[in-house]
N, C-alpha and C positions, 0 to 999 in steps of 0.2 A: 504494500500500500504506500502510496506517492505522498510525503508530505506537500499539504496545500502551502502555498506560499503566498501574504496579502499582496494585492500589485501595491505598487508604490505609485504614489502622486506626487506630481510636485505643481505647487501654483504660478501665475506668472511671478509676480516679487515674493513669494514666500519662502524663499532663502537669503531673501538678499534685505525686509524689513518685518520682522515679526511682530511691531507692532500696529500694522496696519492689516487688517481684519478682513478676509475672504470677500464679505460683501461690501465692503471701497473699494477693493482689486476690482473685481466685476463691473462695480458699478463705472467706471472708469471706459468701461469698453460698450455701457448701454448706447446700443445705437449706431455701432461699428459694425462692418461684415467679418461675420464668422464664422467659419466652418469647421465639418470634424475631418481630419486625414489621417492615413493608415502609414506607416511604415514598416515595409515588408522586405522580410531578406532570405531570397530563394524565395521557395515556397509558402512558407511560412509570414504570419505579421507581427514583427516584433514588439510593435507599441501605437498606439491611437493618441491620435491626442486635437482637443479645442483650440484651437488658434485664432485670433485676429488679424484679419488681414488687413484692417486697417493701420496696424502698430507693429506689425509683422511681428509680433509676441504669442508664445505658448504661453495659452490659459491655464490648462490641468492636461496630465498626459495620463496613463495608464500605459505598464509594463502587461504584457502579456503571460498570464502565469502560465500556459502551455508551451510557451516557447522552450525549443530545444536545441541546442546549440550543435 
C-alpha cells in the first residue's frame, strides 16, 4: 500500500509575505484573466496550477501526487 502524499500548494506571494492573507493575494487579481494550465512531462502531468495572465503570476499550483518519476 502506497503512502498518500498531500500535494503541496504554494500561493502567488505566500513565500515571499506571510503577513498578507490569501484573500488580499486574490483579491488583487479580481478582474484579471485567469486561467488553469497543466504541466506535463512525457506522459504524465506533473502539476496544475491558477495563473494570471494579467501579472503573469502563479496563483496556487498543485503537485500531482500520482506522479512518477
Amino acid at each position: 500500500m502506497s503512502e498518500e502524499k498531500e500535494p503541496s500548494i504554494e500561493y502567488c506571494l505566500g513565500k515571499e509575505s506571510r503577513e498578507t492573507s490569501n484573500y488580499e493575494e486574490m483579491l488583487k487579481h479580481a478582474g484579471h484573466k485567469i486561467q488553469v494550465v497543466s504541466f506535463p512531462r512525457g506522459v504524465q502531468v506533473l502539476k496544475v496550477a491558477m495563473e494570471c495572465v494579467t501579472c503573469n503570476r502563479v496563483l496556487i499550483e498543485f503537485d500531482n501526487p500520482d506522479y512518477a518519476e
